[in-house]
N, C-alpha and C positions, 0 to 999 in steps of 0.2 A: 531094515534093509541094509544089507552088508557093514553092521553091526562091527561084526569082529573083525573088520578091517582096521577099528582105531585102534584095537589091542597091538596090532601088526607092526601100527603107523612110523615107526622107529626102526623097522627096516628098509625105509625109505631113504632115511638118512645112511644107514650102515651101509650098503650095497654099494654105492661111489665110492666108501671110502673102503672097503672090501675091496674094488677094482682095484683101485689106488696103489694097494698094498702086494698085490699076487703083480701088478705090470711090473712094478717097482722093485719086488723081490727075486720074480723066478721069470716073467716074459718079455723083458724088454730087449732080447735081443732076436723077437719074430714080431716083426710089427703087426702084420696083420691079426695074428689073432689076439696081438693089445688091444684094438681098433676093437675087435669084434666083444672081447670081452667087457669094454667100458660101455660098447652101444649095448649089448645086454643088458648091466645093471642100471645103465637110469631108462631103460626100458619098461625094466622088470617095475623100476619104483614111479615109474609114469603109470603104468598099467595099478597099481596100490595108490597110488596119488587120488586115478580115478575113482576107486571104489571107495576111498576115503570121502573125495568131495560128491559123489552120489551117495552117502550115506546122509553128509551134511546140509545138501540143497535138496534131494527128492526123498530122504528116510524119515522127515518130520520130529529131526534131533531137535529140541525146544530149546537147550541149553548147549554152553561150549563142553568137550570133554577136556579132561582134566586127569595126567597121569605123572606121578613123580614118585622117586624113592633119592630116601637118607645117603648122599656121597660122602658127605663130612660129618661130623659129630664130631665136637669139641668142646670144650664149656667156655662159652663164649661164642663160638664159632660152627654155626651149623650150615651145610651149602646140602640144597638137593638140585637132583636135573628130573626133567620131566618135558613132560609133550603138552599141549595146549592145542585145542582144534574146535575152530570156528567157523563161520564165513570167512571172515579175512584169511584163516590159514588158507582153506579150500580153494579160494582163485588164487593166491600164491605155488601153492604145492601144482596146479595144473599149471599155470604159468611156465615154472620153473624148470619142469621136467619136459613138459612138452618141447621148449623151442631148444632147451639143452639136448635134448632127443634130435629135432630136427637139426641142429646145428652139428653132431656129431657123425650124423648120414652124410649129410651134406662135405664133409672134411675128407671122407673119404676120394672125393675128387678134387676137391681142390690143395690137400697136404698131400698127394700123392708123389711118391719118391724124394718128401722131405728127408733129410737124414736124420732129423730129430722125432720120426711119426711117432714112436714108443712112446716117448719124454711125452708129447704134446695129448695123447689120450689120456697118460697118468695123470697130469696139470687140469686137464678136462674133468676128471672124474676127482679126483679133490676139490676144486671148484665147485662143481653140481652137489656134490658131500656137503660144504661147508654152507652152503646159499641155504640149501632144504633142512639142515639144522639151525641155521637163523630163524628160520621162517617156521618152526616147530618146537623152538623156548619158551618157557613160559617163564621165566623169569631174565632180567636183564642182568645177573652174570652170567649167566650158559649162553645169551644172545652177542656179550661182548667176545668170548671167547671163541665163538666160530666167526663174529662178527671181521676180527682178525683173520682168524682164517682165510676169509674171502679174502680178503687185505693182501694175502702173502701168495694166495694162489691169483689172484689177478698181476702180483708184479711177478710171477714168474709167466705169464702167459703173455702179459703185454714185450716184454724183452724175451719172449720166445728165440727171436735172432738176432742172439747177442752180439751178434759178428757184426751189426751195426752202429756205430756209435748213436745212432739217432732212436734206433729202441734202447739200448741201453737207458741212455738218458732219461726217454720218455718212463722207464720202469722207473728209475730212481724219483723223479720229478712226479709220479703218483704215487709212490709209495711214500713219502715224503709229507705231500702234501693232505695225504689223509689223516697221516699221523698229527697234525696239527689240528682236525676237526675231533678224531679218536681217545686225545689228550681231552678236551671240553666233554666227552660222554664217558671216559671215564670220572673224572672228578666228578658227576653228577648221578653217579651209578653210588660213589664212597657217600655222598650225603644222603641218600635216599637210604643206606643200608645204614647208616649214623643216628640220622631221625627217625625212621618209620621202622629202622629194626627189622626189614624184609625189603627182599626183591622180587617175591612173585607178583605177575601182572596182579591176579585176584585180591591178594591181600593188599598190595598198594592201593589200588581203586578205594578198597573200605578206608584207610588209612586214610587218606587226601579227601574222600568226600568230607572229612568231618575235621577237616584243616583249617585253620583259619588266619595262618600268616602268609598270607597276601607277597610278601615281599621273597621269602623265601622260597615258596614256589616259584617264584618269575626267575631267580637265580637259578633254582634247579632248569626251569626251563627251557632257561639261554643256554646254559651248559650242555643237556641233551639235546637242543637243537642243533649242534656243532659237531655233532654226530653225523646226522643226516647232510646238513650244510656240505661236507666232503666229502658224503660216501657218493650223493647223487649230485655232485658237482654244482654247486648255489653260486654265486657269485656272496665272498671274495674269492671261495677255494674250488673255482671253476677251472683252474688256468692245466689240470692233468688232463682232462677228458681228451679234447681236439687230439696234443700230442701221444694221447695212448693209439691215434688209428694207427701207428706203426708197428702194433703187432700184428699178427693174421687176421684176415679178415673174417674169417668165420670168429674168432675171438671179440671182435668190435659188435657182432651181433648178439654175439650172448654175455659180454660181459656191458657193454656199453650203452645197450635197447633193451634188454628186457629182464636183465638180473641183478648186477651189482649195484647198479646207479638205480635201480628202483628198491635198493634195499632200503636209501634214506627214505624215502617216501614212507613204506612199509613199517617203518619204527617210526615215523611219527603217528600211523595211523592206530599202532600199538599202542601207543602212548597217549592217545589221545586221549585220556582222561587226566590226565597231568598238564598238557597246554590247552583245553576246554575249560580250566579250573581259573584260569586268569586270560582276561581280553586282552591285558597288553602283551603276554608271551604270543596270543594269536594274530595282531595285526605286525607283530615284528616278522610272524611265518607268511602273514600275506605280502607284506612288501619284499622280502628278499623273494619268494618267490616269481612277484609282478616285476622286479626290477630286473631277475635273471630269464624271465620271458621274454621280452623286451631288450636288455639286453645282447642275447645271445639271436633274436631274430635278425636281428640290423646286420650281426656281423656275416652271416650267414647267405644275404643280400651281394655280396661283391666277392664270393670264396668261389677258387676254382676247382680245387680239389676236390674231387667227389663225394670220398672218405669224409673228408671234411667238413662240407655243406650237413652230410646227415649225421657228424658228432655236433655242431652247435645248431641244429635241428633239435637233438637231442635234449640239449642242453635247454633250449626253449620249451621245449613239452617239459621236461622235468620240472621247468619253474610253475608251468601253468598246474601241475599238480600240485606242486608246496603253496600256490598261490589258491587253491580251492581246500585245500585242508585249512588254509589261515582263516575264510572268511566262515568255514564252518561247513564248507560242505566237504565231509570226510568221503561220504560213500562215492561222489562223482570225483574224486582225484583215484582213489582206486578201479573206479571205473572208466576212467580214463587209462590209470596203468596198464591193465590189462589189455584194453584195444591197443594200446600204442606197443606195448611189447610183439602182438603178433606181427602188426603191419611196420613198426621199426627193423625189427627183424627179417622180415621180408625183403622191404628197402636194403638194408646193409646186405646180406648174402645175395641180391640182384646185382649188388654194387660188388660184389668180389667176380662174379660171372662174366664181368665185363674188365674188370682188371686182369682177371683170367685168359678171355681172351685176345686183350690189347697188350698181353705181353709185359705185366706189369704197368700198365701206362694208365693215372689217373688223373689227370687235366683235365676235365671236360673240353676244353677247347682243340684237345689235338684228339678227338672223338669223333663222330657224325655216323646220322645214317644206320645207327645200328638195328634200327628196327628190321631191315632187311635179311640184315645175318643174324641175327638173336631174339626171333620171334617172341619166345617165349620167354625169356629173360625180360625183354622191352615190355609187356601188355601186364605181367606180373609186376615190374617196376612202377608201372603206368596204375593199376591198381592201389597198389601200397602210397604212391601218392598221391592219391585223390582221398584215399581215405589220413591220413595226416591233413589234407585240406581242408577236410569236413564235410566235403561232398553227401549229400545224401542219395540214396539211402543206405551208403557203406558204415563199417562202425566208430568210426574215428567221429564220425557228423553228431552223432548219440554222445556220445561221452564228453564230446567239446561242448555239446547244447547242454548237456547237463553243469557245467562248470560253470558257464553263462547265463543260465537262468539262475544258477545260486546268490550269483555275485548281483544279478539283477532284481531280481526279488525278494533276497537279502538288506537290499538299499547300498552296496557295495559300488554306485556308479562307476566310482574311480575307475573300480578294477575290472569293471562289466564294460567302457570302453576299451581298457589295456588292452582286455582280451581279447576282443572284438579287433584291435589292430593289428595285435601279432596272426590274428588268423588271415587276416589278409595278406601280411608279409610273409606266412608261411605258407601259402598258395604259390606265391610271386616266387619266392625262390624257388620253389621244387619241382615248378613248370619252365623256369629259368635252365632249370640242370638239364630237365628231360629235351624240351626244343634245342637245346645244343648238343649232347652228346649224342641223342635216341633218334631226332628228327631230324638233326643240323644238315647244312650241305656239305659239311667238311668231309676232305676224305677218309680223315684219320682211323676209320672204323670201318677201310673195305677190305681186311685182311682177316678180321674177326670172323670168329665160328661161336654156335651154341652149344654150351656148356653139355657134359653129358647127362644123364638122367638121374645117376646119383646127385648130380646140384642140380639139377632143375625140377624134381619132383618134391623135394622141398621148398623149393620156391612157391608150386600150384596150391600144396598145402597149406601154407600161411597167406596165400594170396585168399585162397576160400574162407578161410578166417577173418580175414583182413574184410570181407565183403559181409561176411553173416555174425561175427563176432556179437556187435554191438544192439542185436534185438535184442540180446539177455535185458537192457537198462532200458528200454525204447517201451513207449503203452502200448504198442502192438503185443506183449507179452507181460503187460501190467508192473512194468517198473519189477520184475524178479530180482533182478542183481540188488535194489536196493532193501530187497525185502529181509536179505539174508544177509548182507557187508554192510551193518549201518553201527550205531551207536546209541544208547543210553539219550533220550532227550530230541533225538535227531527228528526235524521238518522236513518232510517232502514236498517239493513247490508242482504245484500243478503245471502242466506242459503250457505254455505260451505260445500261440501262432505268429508272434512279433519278433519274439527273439527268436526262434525259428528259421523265420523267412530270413531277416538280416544276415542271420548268421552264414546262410546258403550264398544269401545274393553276394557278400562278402568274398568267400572264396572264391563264387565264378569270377568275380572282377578280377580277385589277383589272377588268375588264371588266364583271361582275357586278357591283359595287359601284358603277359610275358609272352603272351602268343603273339601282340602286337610288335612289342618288340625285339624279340629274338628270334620268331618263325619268320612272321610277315616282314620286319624290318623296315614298319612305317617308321619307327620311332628309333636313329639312332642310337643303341647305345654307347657306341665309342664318341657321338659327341658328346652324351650326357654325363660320361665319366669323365669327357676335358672338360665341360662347365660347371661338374661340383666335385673336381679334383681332389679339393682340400677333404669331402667329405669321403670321398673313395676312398683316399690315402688313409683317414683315420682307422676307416672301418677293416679295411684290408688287413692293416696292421693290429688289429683287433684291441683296438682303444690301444695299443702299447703298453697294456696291461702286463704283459709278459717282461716287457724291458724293463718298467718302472720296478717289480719285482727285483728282477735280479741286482738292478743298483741299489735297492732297497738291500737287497742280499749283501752286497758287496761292501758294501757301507759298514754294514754289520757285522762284516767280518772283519774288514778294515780295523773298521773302530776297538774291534773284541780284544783283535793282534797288538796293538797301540798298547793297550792298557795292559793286556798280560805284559807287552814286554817292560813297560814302566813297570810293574807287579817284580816281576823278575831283577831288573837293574838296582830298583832302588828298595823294596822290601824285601826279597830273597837275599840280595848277595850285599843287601847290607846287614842282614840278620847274622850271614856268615863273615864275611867281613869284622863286624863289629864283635863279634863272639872271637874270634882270630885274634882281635888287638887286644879284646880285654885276657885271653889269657897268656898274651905277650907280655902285656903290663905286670900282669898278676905275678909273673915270672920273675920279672925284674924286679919287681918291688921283694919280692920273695927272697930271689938270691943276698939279702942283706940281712937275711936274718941267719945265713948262713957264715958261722965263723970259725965252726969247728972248736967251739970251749965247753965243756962239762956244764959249768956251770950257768952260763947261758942259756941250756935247755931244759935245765931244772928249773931256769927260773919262768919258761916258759910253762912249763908243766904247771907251776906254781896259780900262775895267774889263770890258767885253764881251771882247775880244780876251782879258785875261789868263784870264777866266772858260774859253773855249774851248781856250786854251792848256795849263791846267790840265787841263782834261776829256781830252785827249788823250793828256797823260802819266800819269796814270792808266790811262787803258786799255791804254798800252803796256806799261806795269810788268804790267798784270793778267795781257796775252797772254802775255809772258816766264817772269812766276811757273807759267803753268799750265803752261807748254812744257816746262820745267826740274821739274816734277812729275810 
């Protein structure tokens, strides 16, 4: 069953970056048919996506395919490229192309009479180029080298308008900050090609099952973990995501909810036979994840920005996947990616429809009432969060009961309450945003209108997603997703009516409680923000994570400038300096041998000759003694 789709599979990848090439070369000065020609090619490779992953999930393929040929030949040094296609690629490749797809329809109304429209479809379809060749390497050199790629087209996209100093920044400040995670996966990309001699997934796999230093995988491990740690924003190297919403907003959708930040994910999941091989590289991947769940929930609780709320939203879903790959449930982090990419996406491109029509203005509190004027923006908005809540029986409630039961049944308690708490603070905020901006009484929203059809008909589309996604993993369809995205060794834990229930009754509560307090306003909030000021203040200011950095920065610059300039003062220009006097000296001691008599420099010559004469029979003595030794 469309077999000869995986022969094809590689013009998946090619076709973005084909657009890429013809905007860039010959059309970037008629925007619209840049537009039309980018929404084409990752059309064309959504449409091949499909036939690829219906070959994979409904053709009864048993095995992954497997296609590469010879780039390099060298003695010493062999490099190929190839395609790799499995389950994991299959909801990748639909993931990828779809909400890229919908995000580029969608742009058409809301970049409309940008001056940059040309630039910004080219940057678009380089991006979708470089995502769907990560996600189609089979080896981790070809994975690090588009891996950059993403890298390079996300900081041209996020400083899309550079004429801001605050995207500027925010571009510098993620590109920056990945490169510090990108450094740790490279150096652990050089060990694996040092030790095992290969980087293809397959052949590592055979290599490491039959490995047995213990210590030097957990090195390799930490090192490739620092990979994913930056690409999908982990807490330390969380601090880019929030300030990247300053690019467009259709770019926070597809680079921030459902592609580039889930590419860490996606290479851990690739790799999962490399951090499966040692428990302590896996509980170092459950706590950064539970700590960045956690974490990034709290702060997310007191943010007024809208933008805002749904990057360290983000930032908390992403950890509860690194925190379900850590305890070993790989298949429910990617099935969680997947749910959360439609309905994340959703969320954000609702949230540009309303920035759209507030005139640039994203405060929630200078908001209200939009449900009146933005029907369809508000009930799709209103969808997309309940299914982030967990609501059932939308698909976000599946993929988070799946993460929950693992950590539960697992014997994971720890992390089986963590999760259980950020799902209730992820309720609490996201009904927070909506009874203020969507329900609120403020006026701030009786000037708004609903978006046109080009953005809102993407919106209905991932809205219906965001509702039926999540049967694929659910027993109503016998656990499918798990049957095809799983791993070598991998338990299925039987459905639980207990964590189930909690996990439901959980988000009604948060849910209830932000109705309480921001609909009904039985409950104060502006006195509860004067009675745990100290706690607001921290949160607001987001731990001041952000300042501690920069003085960290500053420090280190301080300190670097210090010592170069000591380096300079007293080793540079004493080295000159001191080279200066000695051949002043030399000078002077010199001009005394200058007398101007015949015979004085014969007698010089004299003493030179015996000098060298000397020198020679020594050495000769020296070669003879060693001979005769």
């Amino acid at each position: 069953m469309f077999a000869w789709s995986l022969e094809l599979a590689w013009l998946i990848v090619l076709l973005p970056f084909a657009a890429f090439a013809l905007i860039g070369l010959f059309l970037h000065r008629w925007p619209r048919l840049s537009a039309s020609l980018s929404i084409l090619a990752i059309g064309l490779s959504f449409i091949l996506s499909v036939l690829v992953a219906a070959h994979v999930f409904l053709g009864g393929m048993e095995e992954a395919f497997e296609m590469s040929i010879r780039w390099l030949d060298m003695p010493g040094l062999k490099v190929d490229m190839g395609l790799l296609i499995d389950g994991i690629t299959g909801v990748m490749l639909i993931v990828v192309t779809l909400v890229a797809l919908l995000v580029q329809v969608y742009s058409l109304g809301y970049m409309h009479g940008d001056p940059g429209f040309s630039s910004y479809y080219a940057y678009q379809s380089v991006f979708a180029g470089a995502m769907l060749g990560l996600v189609l390497a089979n080896n981790f050199g070809q994975i690090f080298v588009f891996w950059e790629l993403v890298g390079l087209a996300s900081y041209l996209l996020i400083g899309f308008w550079f004429g801001r100093d605050s995207a500027k920044n925010a571009a510098v400040k993620a590109f920056v900050t990945n490169r510090v995670g990108d450094f740790g996966f490279l150096l652990a990309i050089l060990f694996l090609q040092i030790i095992f001699g290969t980087l293809n997934f397959n052949g590592l796999a055979g290599e490491i099952a039959g490995y047995t230093n213990t210590a030097v995988l957990i090195i390799i491990s930490i090192l490739l973990l620092a990979g994913p740690i930056g690409k999908s924003a982990q807490f330390p190297l969380h601090v880019w995501l929030p300030d990247a919403m300053e690019g467009p907003t259709p770019v926070s959708a597809l680079i921030h909810a459902a592609t580039m930040v889930a590419a860490g994910v996606y290479l851990i999941a690739r790799a999962y036979f490399i951090f499966s091989a040692t428990p302590e590289a896996m509980m170092v991947i459950a706590v950064v994840g539970g700590f960045t769940a956690l974490f990034a929930a709290t702060i997310a609780l007191v943010q007024n920005d809208i933008k805002r709320i749904l990057a360290y939203s983000t930032l908390s879903q992403l950890g509860y996947m690194v925190m379900a790959m850590g305890i070993g449930a790989m298949t429910a982090g990617m099935f969680h990616l997947m749910t959360h990419a439609f309905f994340k996406s959703l969320l954000f491109l609702a949230a540009g429809s309303v920035i759209h029509a507030m005139a640039n203005e994203q405060d929630i509190w200078k908001m209200g009432n939009l449900k009146d004027k933005m029907p369809v923006t508000t009930w799709t908005f209103v969808i997309g969060a309940l299914a982030l809540a967990g609501i059932p029986p939308l698909s976000g409630f599946w993929s988070k009961d799946e993460i929950l039961l693992g950590a539960y049944a697992g014997g994971y308690m720890g992390f089986y309450l963590l999760g259980t708490l950020v799902a209730f603070l992820t309720a609490f905020y996201m009904f927070r945003l909506i009874f203020v901006a969507f329900f609120g009484s403020n006026k701030g929203g009786e000037h708004a209108h609903e978006s046109p059809a080009v953005m809102t008909v993407p919106l209905v589309i991932l809205a219906v997603l965001a509702l039926v996604a999540g049967f694929v993993g659910s027993p109503l369809m016998d656990y499918a997703f798990a049957h095809y995205v799983t791993y070598p060794g991998a338990v299925h834990h039987d459905p639980n009516a207990m964590v189930m229930v909690i996990s439901a009754l959980v988000a009604i509560a948060g849910i209830v409680l932000a109705w309480a307090v921001y609909q009904k306003e039985w409950i104060s909030h502006l006195a509860l923000r004067e009675k745990f000021r100290g706690i607001y203040t921290l949160l607001y200011n987001k731990y001041y994570i952000d300042e501690i950095y920069h003085q960290l920065g500053q420090i280190f610059i301080d300190g670097t400038a210090k010592v170069l300039f000591w380096f300079d003062i007293y080793v540079v220009n004493g080295i000159v300096n001191g080279i200066a006097a000695l051949t002043g000296g030399a000078g002077k001691v010199l001009r005394y041998t200058e007398t101007g008599q015949v015979q004085t420099y014969a007698g010089y010559m004299l003493v030179g000759v015996i000098v060298i004469a000397g020198l020679v029979m020594i050495a000769g003595f020296t070669m003879r003694y060693t001979v005769f030794m």
